[in-house]
N, C-alpha and C positions, 0 to 999 in steps of 0.2 A: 901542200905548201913547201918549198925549197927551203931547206932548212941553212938559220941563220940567218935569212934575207931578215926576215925583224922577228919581234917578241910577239909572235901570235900571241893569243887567249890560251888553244889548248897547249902550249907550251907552260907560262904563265901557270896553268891549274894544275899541271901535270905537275911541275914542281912543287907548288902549294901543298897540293894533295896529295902525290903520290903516288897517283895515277890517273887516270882519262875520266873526265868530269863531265856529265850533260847541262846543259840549262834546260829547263823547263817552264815555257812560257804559262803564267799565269794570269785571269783575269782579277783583280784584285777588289771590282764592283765599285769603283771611284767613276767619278765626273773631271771635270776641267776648269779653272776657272774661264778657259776661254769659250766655254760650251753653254756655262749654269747660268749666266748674265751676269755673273761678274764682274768680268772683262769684255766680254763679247759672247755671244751667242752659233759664231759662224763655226769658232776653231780655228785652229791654224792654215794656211791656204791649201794644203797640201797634207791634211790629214782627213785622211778617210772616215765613214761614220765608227768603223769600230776603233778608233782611235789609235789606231798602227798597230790594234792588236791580232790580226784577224787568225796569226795562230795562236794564239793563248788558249788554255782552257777554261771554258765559264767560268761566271762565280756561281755559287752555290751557297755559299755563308759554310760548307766545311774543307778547310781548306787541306784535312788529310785521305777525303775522299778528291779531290783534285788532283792534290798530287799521282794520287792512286791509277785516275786513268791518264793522268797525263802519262805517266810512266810507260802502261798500257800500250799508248799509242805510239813511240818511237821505239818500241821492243825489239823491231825489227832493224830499227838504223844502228843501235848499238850495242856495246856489248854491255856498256860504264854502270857501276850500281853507284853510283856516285853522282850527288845531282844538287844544283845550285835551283832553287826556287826564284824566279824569275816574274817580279810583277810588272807587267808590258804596258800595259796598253791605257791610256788616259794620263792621270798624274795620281800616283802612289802614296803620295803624305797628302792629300787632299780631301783628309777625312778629319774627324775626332781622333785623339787619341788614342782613348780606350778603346777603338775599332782598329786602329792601327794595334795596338797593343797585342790584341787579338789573332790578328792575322797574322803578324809576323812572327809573334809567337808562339802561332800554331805549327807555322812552316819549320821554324827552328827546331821545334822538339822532334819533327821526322825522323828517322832514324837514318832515313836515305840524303838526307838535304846536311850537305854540310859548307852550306854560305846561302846570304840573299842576296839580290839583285833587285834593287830598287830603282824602277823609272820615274823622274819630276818631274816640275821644273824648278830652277833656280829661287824663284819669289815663292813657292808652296812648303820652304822649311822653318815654321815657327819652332820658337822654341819648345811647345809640348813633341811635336813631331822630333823633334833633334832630340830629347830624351829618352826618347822610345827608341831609335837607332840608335844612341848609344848603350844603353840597357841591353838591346838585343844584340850589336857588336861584341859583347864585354862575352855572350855567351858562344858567337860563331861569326865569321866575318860576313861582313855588312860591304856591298859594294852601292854607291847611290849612282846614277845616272843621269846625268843632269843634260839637259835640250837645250846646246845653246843656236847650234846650227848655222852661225853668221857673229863675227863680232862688230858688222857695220850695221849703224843704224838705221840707214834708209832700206837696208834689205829687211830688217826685221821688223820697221814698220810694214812692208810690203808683205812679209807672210804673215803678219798679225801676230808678232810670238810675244807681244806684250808685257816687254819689262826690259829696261837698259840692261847693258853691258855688264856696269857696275856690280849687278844686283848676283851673276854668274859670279864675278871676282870675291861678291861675300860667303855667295855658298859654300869656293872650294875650300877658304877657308875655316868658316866655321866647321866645316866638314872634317879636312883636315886638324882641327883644335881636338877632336874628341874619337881621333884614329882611325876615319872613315876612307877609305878608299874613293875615289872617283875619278867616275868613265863620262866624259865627255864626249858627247854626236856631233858632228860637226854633218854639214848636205854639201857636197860637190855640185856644182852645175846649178844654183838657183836664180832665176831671171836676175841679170845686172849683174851677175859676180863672173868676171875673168880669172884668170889662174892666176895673176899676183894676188889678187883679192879674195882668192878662197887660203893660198896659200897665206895672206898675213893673218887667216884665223886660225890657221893652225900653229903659226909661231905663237900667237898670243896664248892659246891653251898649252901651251909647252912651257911658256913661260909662265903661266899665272900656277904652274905646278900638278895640271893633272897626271892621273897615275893611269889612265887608259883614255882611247881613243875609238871611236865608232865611225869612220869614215864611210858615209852613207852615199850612193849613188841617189841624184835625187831622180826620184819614180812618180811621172804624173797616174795618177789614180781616179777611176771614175768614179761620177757625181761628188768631186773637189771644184772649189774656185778655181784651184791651180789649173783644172783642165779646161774647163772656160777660157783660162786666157791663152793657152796653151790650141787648143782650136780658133780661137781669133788670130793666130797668127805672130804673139804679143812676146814671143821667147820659142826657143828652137833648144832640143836637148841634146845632149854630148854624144859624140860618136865614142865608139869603142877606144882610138889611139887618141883620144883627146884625154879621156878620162884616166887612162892608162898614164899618160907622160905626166898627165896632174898628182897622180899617185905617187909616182915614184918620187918626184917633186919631195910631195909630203914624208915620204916614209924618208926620206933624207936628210928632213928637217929634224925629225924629232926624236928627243935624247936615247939612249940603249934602252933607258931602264923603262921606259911608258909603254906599257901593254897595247899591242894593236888588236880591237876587239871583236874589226871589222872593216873589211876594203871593199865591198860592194853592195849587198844588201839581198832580199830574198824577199820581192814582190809580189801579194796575191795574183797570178796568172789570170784569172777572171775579175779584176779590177786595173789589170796595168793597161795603161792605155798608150804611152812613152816613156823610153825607149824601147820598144818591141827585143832589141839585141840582148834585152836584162835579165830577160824570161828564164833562161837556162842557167843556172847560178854555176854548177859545175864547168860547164865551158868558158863563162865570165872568169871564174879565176882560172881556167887552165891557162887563157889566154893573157891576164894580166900577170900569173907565174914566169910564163915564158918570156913576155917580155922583160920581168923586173932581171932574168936570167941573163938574156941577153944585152942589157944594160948595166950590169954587175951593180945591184943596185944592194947598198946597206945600210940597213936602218942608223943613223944619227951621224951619218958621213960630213953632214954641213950643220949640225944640232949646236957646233961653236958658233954661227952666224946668229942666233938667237939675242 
């Protein structure tokens, strides 16, 4: 990454911590309510059966044997003994408490894990769940994750994300009430959204006060609805300079201080089924590096238009 073009993540931890931080994707052995009948049964249109998890590490019910080989397994990508426990995949406070209790407090006490990383959604923080992350904050930072992915509502009726707008705005801050960090996913490219329209979601989570951002290419994925319609013909996905000029858009909008978590995304290769160009994560950003370079692009250049 070209440094100073914005507040990456490993920037971000590097200061936090002190030095170069891993996440470590974990399965955390949660459901959905969009999964369990709920809300629906199908999921979100565009999530996959292992629920966006597909690198995480099983669940197991011991969450320090997880860690154990999750570590294991990226041995060779890095050097960092330093590692944020990472629950991915499903929704993460969509348990009992006393299971969350568990889990996060198994993760916590690792000697290597020094933060969590909690995936939602916005409508799955009862207040038992929000005592638990704050309990567990009080002993190591807590960051939550919230899916809003669209702040129009005809988009998210159309991916099934099942719950207004509003219901985003009470999370961040109850969230924020009780010193909670959050990261915000926002999808680039989803059927019906132009770049003024992905860009007014990203002023709205700028302004509704998040403290990170996941700016996610969206990746149709097989046996999703999203690719059903997506071979009917019914949406066409973003070229590489589309996505690109959309970005830079965004990183311009949004303030110095809001952590960028993510500008592209990192697609099971044996599941992506469009944009074929997404495959390669390393050359996606060398390519979106160069261009933000050549555009002298800085993060919160326009963050006063908000």
């Amino acid at each position: 990454m070209l440094k100073n073009r914005y507040l990456s993540a490993n920037e971000h931890y590097r200061r936090k911590f002190g030095g170069k931080v891993y996440k470590l994707a974990l399965d955390g052995g949660m459901t959905c309510p969009n999964r369990d009948g709920t809300l629906d049964t199908r999921g979100c249109i565009f999530c996959s059966k292992g629920g966006s998890g597909e690198f995480a590490e099983p669940y197991t019910g011991d969450v320090s044997a997880q860690i154990a080989r999750a570590v294991l397994r990226i041995s060779s990508k890095t050097k960092a003994d330093k590692y944020i426990a990472y629950f991915q995949n499903y929704t993460n406070t969509y348990a009992p408490a006393d299971k969350l209790e568990r889990l996060f407090g198994a993760a916590a006490e690792h000697p290597s894990i020094v933060a969590l990383s909690v995936g939602t959604r916005p409508d799955c923080l009862p207040d038992e769940a929000m005592r638990v992350l704050e309990r567990i904050n009080k002993r190591l930072p807590v960051y939550v994750e919230l899916g809003l992915q669209t702040i129009h509502e005809d988009t998210a009726q159309y991916i099934r994300r099942g719950y207004k707008t509003e219901i985003y705005d009470d999370a961040v801050k109850r969230l924020h009430d009780i010193g909670i960090n959050v990261i915000t996913h926002l999808i680039i490219g989803l059927p019906g959204e132009n770049k003024d329209r992905i860009l007014q979601s990203v002023r709205y989570a700028a302004a509704i006060g998040t403290d990170g951002i996941k700016l996610q290419l969206l990746h149709v994925l097989k046996n999703t609805d999203l690719e059903s319609a997506y071979l009917r013909g019914e949406f066409r996905v973003l070229e590489p300079d589309e996505y690109a000029d959309i970005l830079c858009s965004a990183i311009e909008l949004l303030p110095a201080h809001v952590v960028v978590h993510r500008i592209t995304g990192d697609p099971p290769k044996k599941l992506l089924v469009a944009p074929q160009w997404s495959a390669n994560k390393k050359v996606v950003l060398a390519y979106i590096n160069d261009i933000f370079e050549k555009r002298n692009i800085i993060q919160g250049r326009h963050a006063d238009y908000i």
